[in-house]
Structures are given as C-alpha cells and as structure tokens.
MARBA-3410 file (N, C-alpha, C, O; in Angstrom, 1 decimal):
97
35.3,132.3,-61.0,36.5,132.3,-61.7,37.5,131.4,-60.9,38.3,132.0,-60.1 ~ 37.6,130.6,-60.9,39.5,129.8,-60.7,40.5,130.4,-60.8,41.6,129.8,-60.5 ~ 40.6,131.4,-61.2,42.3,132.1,-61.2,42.3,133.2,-60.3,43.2,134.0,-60.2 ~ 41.3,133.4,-59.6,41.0,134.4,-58.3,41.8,134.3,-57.4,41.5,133.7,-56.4 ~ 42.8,134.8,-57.4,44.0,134.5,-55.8,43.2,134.5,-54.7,43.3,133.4,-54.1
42.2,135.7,-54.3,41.1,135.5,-52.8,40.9,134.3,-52.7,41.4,133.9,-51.7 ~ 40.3,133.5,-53.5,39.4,132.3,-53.4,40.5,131.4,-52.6,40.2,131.0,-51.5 ~ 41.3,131.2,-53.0,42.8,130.5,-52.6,43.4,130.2,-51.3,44.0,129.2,-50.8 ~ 42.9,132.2,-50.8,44.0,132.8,-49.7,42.7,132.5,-48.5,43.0,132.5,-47.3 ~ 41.3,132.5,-49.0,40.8,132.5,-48.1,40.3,131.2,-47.5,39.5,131.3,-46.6
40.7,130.0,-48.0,40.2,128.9,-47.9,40.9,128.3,-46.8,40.4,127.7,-45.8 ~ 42.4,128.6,-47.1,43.1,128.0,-45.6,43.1,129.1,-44.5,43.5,128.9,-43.3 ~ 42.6,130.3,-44.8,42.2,130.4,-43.9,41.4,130.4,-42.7,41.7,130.6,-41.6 ~ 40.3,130.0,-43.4,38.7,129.5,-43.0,39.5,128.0,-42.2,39.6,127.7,-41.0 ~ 39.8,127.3,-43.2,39.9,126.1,-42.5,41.0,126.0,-41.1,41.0,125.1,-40.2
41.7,127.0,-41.2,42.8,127.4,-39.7,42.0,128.0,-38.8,42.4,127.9,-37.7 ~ 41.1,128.5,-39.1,40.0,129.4,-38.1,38.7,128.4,-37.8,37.9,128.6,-36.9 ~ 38.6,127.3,-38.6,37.8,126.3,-37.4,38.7,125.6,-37.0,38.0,125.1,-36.1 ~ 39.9,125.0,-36.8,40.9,124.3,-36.3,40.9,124.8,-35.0,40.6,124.2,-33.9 ~ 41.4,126.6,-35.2,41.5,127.3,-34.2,40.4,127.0,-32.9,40.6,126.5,-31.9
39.0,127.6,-33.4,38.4,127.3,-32.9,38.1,126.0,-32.2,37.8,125.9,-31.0 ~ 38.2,124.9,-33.3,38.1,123.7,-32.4,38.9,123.1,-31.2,38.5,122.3,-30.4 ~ 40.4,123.8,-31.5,41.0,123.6,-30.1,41.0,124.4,-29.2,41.6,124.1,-28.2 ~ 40.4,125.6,-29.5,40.2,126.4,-28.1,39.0,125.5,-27.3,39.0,125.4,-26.1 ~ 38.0,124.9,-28.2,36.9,124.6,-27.5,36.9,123.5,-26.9,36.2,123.4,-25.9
37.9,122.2,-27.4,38.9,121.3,-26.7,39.5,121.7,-25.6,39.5,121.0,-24.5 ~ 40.2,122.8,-25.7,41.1,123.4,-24.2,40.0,123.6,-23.4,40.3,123.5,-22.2 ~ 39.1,123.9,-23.6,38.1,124.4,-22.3,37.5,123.4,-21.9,37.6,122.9,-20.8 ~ 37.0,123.0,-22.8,36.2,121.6,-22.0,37.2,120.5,-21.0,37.0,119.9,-20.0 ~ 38.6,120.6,-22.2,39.6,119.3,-20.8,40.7,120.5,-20.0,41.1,120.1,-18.9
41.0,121.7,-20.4,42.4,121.7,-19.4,42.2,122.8,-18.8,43.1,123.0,-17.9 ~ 40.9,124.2,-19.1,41.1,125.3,-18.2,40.5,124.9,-17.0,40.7,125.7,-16.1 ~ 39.9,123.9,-16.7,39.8,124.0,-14.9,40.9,123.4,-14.6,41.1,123.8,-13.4 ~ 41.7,122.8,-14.8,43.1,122.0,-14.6,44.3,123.4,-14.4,45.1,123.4,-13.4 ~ 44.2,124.4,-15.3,44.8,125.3,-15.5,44.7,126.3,-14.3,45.6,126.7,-13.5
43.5,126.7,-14.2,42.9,127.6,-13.1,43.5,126.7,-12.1,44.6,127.0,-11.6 ~ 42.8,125.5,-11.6,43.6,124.4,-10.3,45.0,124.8,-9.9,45.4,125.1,-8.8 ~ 45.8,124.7,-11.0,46.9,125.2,-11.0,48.1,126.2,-10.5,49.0,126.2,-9.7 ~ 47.2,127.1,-11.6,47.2,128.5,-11.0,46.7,129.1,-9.3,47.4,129.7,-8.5 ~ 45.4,128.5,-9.1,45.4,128.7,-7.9,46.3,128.1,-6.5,46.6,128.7,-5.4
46.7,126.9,-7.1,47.6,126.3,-6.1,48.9,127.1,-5.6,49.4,127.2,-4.5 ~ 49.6,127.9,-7.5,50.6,128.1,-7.2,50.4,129.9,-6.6,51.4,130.6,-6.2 ~ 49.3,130.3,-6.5,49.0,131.5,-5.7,49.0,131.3,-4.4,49.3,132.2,-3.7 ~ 48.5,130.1,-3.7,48.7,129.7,-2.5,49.9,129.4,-2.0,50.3,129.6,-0.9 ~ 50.7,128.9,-3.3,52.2,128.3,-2.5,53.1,130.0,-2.3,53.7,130.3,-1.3
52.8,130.6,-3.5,53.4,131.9,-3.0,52.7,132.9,-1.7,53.2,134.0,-1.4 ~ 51.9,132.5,-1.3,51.5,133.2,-0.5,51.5,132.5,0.5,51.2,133.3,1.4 ~ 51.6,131.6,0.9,52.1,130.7,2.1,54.0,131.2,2.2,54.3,131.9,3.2 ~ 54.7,131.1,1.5,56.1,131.3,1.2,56.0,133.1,1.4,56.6,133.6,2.3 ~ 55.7,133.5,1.1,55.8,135.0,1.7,55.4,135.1,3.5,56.2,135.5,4.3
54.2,134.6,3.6,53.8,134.8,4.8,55.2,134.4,5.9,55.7,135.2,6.7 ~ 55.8,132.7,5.6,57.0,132.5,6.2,57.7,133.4,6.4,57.9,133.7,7.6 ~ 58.4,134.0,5.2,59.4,134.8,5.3,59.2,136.2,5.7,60.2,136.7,6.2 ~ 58.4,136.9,5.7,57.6,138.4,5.6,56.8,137.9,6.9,56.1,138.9,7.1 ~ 56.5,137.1,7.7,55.4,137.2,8.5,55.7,138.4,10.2,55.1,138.5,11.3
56.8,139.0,9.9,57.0,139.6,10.8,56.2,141.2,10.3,56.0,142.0,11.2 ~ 56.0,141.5,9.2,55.5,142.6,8.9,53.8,142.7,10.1,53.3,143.6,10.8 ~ 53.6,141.6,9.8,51.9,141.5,10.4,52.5,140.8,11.9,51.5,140.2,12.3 ~ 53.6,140.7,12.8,53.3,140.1,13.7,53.7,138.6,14.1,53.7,138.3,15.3 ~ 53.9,137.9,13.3,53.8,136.5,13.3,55.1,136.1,12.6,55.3,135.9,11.4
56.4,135.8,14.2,57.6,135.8,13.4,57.9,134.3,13.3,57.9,133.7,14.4 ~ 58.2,133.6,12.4,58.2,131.9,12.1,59.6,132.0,11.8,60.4,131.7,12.7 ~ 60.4,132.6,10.3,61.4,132.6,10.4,62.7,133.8,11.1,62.6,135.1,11.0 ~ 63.8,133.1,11.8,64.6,134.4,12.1,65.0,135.3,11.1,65.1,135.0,9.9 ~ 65.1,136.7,11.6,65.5,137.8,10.5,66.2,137.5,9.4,65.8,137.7,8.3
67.6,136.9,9.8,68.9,136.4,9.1,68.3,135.9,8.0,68.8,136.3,7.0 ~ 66.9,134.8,7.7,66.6,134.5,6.9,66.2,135.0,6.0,66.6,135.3,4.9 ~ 65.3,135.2,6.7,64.1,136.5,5.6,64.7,137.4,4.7,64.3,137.7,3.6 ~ 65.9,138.0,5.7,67.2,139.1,4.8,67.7,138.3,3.6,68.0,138.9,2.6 ~ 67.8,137.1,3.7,68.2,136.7,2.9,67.1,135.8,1.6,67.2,135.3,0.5
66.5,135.9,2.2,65.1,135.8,0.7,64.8,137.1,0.7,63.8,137.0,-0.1 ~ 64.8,138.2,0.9,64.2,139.5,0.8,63.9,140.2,-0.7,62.9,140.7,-1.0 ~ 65.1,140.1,-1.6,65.4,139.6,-3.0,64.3,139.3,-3.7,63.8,140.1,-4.5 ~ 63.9,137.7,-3.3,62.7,137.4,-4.3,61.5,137.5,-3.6,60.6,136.7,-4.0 ~ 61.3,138.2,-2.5,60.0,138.6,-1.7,59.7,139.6,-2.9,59.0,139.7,-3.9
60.5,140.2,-2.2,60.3,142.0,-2.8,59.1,142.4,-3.8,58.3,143.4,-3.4 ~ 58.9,141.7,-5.0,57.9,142.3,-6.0,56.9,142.0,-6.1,56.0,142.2,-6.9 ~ 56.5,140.8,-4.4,55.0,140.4,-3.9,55.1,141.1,-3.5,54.7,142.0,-4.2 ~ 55.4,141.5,-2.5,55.0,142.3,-0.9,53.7,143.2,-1.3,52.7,142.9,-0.7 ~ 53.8,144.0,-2.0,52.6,145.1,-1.9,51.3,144.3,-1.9,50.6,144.4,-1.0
50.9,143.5,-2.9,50.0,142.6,-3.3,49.9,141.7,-2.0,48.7,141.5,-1.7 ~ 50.6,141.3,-1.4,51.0,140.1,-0.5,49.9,141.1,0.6,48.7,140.9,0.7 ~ 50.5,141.8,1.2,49.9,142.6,2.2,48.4,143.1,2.0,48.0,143.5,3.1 ~ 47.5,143.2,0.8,46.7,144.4,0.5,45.9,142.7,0.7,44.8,142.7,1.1 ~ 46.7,141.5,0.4,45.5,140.5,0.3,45.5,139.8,1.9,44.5,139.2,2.3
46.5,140.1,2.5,46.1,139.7,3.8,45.8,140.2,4.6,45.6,139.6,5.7 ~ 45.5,141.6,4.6,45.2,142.5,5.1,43.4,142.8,4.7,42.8,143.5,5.5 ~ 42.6,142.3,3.5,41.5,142.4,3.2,40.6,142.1,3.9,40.7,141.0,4.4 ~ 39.8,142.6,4.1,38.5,142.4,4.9,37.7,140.9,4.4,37.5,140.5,3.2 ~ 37.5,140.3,5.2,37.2,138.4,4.3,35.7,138.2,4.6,35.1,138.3,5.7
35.3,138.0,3.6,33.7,137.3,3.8,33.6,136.2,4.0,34.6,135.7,4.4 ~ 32.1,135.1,4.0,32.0,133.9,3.5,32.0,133.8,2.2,32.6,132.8,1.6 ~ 31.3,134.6,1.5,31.0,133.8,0.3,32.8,134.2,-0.5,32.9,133.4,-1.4 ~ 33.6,135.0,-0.5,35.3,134.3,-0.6,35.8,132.7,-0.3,36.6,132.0,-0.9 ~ 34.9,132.5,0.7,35.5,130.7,0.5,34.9,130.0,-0.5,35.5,129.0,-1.0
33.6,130.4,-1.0,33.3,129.8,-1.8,33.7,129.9,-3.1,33.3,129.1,-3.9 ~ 34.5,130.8,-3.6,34.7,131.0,-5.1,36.4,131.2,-5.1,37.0,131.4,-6.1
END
C-alpha cells in the first residue's frame, strides 16, 4: 500500500541510521586515536600542573606556598584523584598502555 504513513516514517529513518553509522565508522578509523592522543596529553598537562602547585603534599616543594594558595581554587576538585594516582603502586606493563 502507498498510503501507509510507516512506510514513509521509516525510510528516513533507515537512511539516518546508515549515515549514522557511517560516520561513526569514519570517526574511528580518522579521529579516535587523535582524540584519545589528546585526551591523554591533556591528563598529563593537568597532572604535571597539580604536581607544581600541590607538590608539597608528597614532599617536593617547587612552588612557594603564597602560590599554590593562590591556585588552590582550581586544584581543589583534582586533588583526591591527583594523589590516589601518584601515590599507585606502578608496574611495567603501565608504560606500555
């Protein structure tokens, strides 16, 4: 039947759902290791940047207090995570992955 509303509603849908599909499968193949790279970098930069300012917790004072007091603000809602990861027990096979 041709006057079937379904038939209609489900055609663009199908065709938005391989589209979908085909740019998820585009995104993986060019930009999630790019993305991951990324991301990883910017977990290093924050965790280098804590270490600076927070490094007196573990011992290792680089900046004066006055500083740190005054980044303390946007430290704050790493710290727990910041510490639990530098404080982890480290393997080799961690460098590898």
């Amino acid at each position: 039947m041709p006057d079937d509303p379904r038939s209609t509603e489900e055609k663009p849908g199908r065709i938005r759902g391989i589209f979908g599909r085909l740019r998820e499968i585009t995104y993986g193949m060019a930009a999630h290791d790019m993305t991951r790279y990324a991301l990883r970098t910017r977990a290093s930069m924050e965790h280098l940047f804590i270490l600076t300012t927070m490094g007196d917790m573990l011992g290792i004072p680089i900046l004066p207090p006055y500083y740190s007091l005054r980044l303390l603000p946007y430290a704050v809602p790493q710290i727990s995570t910041w510490k639990r990861r530098m404080l982890r027990e480290k393997d080799l096979t961690d460098a590898m992955f």
